[in-house]
MARVOZA-636143 format. One record per residue (C-alpha): residue in one letter; z, y, x; residue number from 1. Coordinates in Angstrom, 1 decimal, padded with zeros to 4 digits, always signed. Each point is the difference from the previous one (the first is absolute). Example, Ala and Ser with C-alpha at 12.3 -4.5 7.8 and 13.67 -1.06 7.14 Angstrom:
<rovexs>
+---+--------+--------+--------+-----+
| r |     c3 |     c2 |     c1 |   k |
+---+--------+--------+--------+-----+
| a | +007.8 | -004.5 | +012.3 |   1 |
| s | -000.7 | +003.4 | +001.4 |   2 |
+---+--------+--------+--------+-----+
</rovexs>
This chain:
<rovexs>
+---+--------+--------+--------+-----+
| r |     c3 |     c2 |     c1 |   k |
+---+--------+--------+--------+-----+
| x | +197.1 | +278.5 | +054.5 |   1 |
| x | -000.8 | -002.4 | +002.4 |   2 |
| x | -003.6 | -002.0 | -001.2 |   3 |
| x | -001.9 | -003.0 | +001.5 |   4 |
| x | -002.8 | +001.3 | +002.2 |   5 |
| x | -002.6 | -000.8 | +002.7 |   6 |
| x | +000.9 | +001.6 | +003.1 |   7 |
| x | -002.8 | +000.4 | +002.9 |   8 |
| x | +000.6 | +001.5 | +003.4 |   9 |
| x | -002.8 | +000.3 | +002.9 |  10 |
| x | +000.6 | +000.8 | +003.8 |  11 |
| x | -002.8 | +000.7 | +002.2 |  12 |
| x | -000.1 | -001.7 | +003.2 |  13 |
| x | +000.5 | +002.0 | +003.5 |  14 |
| x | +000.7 | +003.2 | -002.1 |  15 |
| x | +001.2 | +001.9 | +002.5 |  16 |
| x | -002.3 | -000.9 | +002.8 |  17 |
| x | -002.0 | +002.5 | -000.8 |  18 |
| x | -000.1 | +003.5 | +000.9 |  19 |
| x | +002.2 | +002.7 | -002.1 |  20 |
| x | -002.7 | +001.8 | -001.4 |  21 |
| x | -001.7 | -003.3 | -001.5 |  22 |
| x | +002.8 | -001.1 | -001.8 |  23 |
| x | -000.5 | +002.2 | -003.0 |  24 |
| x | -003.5 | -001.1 | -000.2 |  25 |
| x | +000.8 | -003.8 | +000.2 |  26 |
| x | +002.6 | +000.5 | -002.5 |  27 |
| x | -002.2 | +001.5 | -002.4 |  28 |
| x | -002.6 | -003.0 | +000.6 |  29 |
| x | +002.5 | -002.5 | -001.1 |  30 |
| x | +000.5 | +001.9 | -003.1 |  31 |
| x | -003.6 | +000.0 | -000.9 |  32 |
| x | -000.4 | -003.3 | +001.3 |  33 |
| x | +002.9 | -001.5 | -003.0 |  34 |
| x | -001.5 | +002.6 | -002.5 |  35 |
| x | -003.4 | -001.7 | +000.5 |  36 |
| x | +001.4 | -003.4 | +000.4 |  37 |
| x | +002.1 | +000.3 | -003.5 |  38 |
| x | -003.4 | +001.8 | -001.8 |  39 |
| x | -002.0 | -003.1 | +001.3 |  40 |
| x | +002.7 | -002.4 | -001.4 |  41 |
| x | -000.2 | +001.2 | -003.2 |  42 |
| x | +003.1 | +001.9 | +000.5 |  43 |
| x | -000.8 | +003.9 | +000.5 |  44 |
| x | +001.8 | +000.7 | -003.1 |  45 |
| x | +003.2 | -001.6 | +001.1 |  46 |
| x | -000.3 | +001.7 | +003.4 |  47 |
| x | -000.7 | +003.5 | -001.7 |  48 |
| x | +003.4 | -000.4 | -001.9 |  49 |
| x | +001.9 | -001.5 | +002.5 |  50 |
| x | +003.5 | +002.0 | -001.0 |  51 |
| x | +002.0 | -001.1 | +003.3 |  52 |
| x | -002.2 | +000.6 | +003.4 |  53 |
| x | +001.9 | +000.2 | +003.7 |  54 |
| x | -002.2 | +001.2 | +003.1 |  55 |
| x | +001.8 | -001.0 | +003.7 |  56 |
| x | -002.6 | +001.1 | +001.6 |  57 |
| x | -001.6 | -003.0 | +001.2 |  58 |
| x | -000.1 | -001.6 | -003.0 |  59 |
| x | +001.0 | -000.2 | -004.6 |  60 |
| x | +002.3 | -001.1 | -002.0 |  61 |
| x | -000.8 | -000.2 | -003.6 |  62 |
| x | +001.1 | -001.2 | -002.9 |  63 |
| x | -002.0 | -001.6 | -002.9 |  64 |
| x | +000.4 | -001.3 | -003.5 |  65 |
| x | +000.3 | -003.7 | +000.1 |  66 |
| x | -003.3 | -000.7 | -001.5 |  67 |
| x | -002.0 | +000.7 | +002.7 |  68 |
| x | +001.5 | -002.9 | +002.5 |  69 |
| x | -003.1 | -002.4 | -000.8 |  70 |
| x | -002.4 | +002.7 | +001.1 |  71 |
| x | +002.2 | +000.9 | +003.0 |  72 |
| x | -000.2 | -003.4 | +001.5 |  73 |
| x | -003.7 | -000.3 | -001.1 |  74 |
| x | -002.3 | +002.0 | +000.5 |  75 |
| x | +002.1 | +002.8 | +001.6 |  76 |
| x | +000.5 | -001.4 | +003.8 |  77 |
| x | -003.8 | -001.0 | -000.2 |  78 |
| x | -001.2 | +003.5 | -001.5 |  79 |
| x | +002.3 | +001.7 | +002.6 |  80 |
| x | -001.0 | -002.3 | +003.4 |  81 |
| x | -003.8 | +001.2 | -001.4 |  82 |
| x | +000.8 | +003.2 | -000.1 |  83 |
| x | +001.6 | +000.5 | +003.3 |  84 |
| x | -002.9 | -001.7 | +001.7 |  85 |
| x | -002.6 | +001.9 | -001.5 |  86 |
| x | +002.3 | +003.0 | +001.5 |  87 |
| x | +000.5 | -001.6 | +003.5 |  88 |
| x | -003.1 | +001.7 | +002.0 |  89 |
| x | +000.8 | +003.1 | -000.9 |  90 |
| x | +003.3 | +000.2 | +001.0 |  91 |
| x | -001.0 | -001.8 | +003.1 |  92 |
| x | -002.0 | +002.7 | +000.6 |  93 |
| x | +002.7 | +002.1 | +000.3 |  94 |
| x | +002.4 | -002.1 | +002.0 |  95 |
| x | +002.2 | -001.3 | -003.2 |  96 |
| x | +000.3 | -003.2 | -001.6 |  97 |
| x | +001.6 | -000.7 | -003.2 |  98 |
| x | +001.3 | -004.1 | -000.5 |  99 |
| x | +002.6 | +000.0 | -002.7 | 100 |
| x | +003.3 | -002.4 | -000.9 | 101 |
| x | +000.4 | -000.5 | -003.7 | 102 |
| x | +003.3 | -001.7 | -001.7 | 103 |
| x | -000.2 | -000.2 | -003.9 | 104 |
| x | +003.3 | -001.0 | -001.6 | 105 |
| x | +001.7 | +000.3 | -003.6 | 106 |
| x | +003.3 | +000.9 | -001.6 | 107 |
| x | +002.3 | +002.2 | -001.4 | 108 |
| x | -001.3 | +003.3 | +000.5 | 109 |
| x | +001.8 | +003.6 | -001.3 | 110 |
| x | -002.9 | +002.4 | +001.0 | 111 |
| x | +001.5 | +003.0 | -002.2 | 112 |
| x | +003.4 | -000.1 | +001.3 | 113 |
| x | +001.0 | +004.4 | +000.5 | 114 |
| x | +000.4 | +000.1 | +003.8 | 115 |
| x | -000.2 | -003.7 | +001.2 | 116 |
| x | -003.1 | -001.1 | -001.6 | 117 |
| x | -001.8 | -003.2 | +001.0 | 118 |
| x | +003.3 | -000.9 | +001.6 | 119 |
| x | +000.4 | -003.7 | -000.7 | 120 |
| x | +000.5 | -003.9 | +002.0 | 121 |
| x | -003.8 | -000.8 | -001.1 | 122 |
| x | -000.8 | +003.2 | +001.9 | 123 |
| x | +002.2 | -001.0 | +003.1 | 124 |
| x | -001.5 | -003.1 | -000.3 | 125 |
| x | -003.9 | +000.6 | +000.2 | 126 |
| x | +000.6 | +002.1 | +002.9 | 127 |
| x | +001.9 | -002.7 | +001.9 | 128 |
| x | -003.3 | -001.9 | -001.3 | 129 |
| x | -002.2 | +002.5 | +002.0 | 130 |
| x | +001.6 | -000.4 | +003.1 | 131 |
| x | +000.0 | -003.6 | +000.4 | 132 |
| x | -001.6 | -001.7 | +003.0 | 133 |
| x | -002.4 | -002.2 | -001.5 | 134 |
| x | -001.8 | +003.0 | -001.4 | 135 |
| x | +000.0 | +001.7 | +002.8 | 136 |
| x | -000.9 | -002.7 | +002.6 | 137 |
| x | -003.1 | -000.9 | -003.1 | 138 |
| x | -001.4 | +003.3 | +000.9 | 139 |
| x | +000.9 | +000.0 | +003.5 | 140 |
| x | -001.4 | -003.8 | +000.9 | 141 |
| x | -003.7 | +001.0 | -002.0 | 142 |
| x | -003.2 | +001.6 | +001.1 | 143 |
| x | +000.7 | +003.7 | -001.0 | 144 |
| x | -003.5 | +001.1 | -000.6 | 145 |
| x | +000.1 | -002.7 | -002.4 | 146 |
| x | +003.6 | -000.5 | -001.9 | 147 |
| x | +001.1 | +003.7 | -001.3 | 148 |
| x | +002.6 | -001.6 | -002.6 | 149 |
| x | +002.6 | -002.3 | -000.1 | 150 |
| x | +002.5 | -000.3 | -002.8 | 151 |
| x | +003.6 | -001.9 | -000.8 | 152 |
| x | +000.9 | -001.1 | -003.4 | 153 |
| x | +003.8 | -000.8 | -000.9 | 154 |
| x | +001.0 | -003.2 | -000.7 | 155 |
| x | +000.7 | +001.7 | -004.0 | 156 |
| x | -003.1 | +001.2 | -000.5 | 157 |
| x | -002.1 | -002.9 | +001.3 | 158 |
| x | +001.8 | -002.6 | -001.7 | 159 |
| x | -000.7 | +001.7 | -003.6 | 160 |
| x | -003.0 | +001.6 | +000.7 | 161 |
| x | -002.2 | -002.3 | +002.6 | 162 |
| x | +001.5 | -003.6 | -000.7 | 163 |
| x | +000.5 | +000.9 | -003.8 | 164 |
| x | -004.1 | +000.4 | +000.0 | 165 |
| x | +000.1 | +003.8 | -000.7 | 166 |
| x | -001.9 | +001.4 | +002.2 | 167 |
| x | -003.9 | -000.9 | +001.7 | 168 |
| x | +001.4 | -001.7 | +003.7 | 169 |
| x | +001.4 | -003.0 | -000.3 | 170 |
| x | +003.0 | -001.6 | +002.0 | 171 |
| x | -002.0 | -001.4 | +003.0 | 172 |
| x | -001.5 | +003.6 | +001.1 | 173 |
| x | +003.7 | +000.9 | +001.0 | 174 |
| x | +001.7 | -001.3 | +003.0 | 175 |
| x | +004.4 | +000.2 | -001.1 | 176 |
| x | +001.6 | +001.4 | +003.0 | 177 |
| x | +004.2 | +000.7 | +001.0 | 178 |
| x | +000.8 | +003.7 | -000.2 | 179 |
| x | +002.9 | +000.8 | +002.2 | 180 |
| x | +001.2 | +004.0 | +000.2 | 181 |
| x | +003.3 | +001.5 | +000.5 | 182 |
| x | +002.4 | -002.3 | -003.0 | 183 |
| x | -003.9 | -000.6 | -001.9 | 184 |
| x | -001.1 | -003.4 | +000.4 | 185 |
| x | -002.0 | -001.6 | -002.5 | 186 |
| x | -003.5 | -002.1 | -000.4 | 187 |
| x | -002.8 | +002.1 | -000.7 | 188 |
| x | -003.9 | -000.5 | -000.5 | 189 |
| x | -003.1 | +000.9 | +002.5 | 190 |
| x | -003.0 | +001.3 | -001.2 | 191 |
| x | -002.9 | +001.1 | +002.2 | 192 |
| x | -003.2 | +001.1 | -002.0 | 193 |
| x | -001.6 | -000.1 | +003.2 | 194 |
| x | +001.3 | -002.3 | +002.8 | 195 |
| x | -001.5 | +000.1 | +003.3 | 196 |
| x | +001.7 | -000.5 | +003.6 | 197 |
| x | +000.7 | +002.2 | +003.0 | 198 |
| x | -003.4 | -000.5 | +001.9 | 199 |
| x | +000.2 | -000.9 | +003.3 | 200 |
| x | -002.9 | -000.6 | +003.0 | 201 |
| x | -001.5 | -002.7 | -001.7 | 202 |
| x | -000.9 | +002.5 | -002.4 | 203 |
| x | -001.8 | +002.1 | +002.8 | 204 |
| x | +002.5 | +002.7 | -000.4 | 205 |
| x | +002.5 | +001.4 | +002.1 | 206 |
| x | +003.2 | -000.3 | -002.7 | 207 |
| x | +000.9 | +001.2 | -003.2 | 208 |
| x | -001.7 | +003.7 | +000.6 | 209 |
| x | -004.0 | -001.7 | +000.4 | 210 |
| x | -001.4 | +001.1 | +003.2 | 211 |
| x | -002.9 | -001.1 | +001.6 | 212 |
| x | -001.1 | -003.9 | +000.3 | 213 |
| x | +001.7 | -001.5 | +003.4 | 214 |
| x | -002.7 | -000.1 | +002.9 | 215 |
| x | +000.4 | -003.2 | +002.7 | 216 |
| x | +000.8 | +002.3 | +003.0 | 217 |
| x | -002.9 | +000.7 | +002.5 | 218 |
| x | +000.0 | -002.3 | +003.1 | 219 |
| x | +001.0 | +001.5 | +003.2 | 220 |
| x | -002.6 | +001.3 | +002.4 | 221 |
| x | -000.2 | -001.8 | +003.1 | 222 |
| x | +000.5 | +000.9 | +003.4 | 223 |
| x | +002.2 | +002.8 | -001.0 | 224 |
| x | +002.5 | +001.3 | +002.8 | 225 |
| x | +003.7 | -000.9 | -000.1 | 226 |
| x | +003.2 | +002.6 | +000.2 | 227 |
| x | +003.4 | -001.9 | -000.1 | 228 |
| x | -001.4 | -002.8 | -001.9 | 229 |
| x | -002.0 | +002.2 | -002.6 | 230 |
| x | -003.7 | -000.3 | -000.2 | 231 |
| x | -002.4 | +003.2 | -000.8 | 232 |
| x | -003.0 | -001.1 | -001.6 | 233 |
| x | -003.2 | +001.9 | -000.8 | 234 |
| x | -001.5 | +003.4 | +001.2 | 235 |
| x | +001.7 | +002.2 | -001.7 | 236 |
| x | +003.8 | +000.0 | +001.7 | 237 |
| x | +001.8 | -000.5 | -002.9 | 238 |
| x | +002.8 | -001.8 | +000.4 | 239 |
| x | +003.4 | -000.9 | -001.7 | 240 |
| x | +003.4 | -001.1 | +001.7 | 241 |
| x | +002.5 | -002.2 | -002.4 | 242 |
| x | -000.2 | -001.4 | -003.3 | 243 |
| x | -002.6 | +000.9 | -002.8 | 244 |
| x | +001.1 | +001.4 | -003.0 | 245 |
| x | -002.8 | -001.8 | -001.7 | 246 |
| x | +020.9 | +015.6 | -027.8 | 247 |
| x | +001.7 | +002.5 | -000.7 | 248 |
| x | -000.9 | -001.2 | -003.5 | 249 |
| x | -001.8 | +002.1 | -002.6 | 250 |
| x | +000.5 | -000.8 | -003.6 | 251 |
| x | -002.3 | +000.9 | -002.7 | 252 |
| x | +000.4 | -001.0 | -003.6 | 253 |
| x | -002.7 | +000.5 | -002.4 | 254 |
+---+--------+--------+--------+-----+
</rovexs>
């Protein structure tokens, strides 16, 4: 029987630019990064009993009784953006980093259907949510040791639940953006707990990875001799010619 529910979906960003054998591990991090993030929002109960759970491999689908949609808009993307940063280091440490996508969305929802369960429009839906530009480019255009979360509510639920004064953000923290994929197109709503932007040398960093602050190059030695028009400076004969370089899905049903 098909029931109104909330429907939440995460992707992490860059999944798959990682090596093989880290994927299990960063998969497993984004499922104890939402278990923490729903335990912090007053939702580890909820999470616990979730009865429809999908794994792609870079990222969850779930399924949730409609009550907890105030407490998945706030404090959840909060709870979750301070989760992920408190893990960033560490993974940096060990060449990974974990930025996720997250769509919330809710309709009609048959999550006990024998063979096809879960199988439903809203479901179609919130995944079309997920892959819509303006999420992406709002992680992609931020400071990624800074932004780890940003998340895309449907037009449905933010007009009953946001506007209609249900939950604890109000209208102005969301930016309502056009959603365009495949035969999908709709207005959505833009929420970043976080917002930074891409840094760029003004920052004293080399791009979106950090690096080292930028250094005025060093003034040429003079007197230097000359080969075809290239000079060799300093003692050491060091010299440089041309330009510098300055899922298979997994279901699981609890």
């Amino acid at each position: 029987m098909e029931t109104f529910r909330a429907l939440l979906v995460v992707d992490a960003e860059d999944f798959s630019a990682h090596s093989d054998v880290k994927l299990p591990h960063l998969h497993r991090e984004i499922r104890r990064a939402l278990g923490a993030a729903f335990e912090a929002s007053g939702l580890g109960d909820t999470w616990r009993a979730v009865r429809f759970l999908e794994s792609t491999g870079d990222g969850i689908l779930a399924v949730l009784p409609l009550e907890a949609v105030p407490r998945l808009v706030e404090p959840f993307p909060r709870r979750l953006q301070e989760e992920l940063a408190a893990a960033a280091p560490g993974l940096r440490a060990r060449g990974m980093r974990l930025r996720l996508r997250v769509a919330l969305h809710v309709g009609l929802v048959d999550d006990e259907r024998p063979g096809a369960p879960g199988i439903s429009t809203a479901t179609v839906d919130v995944n079309r949510l997920l892959d819509a530009e303006p999420l992406r480019a709002a992680l992609r255009g931020s400071d990624p040791e800074v932004t780890f979360v940003a998340a895309l509510l449907s037009a449905e639920l933010f007009g009953n639940y946001v506007a209609g004064g249900r939950t604890g953000l109000r209208e102005s923290q969301f930016t309502e953006v056009a959603v365009k994929v495949k035969r999908f197109e709709r207005l959505a709503h833009l929420y970043v707990p976080t917002p930074s932007r891409e840094p760029g040398p003004e920052d004293g960093r080399d791009g979106p990875s950090g690096g080292t602050p930028s250094r005025p190059p060093a003034p040429p030695a003079p007197g230097g001799p000359s080969i075809g028009g290239v000079t060799i400076n300093g003692r050491d004969a060091q010299v440089a010619f041309g330009n510098q370089i300055g899922g298979g899905l997994t279901q699981e049903r609890r």
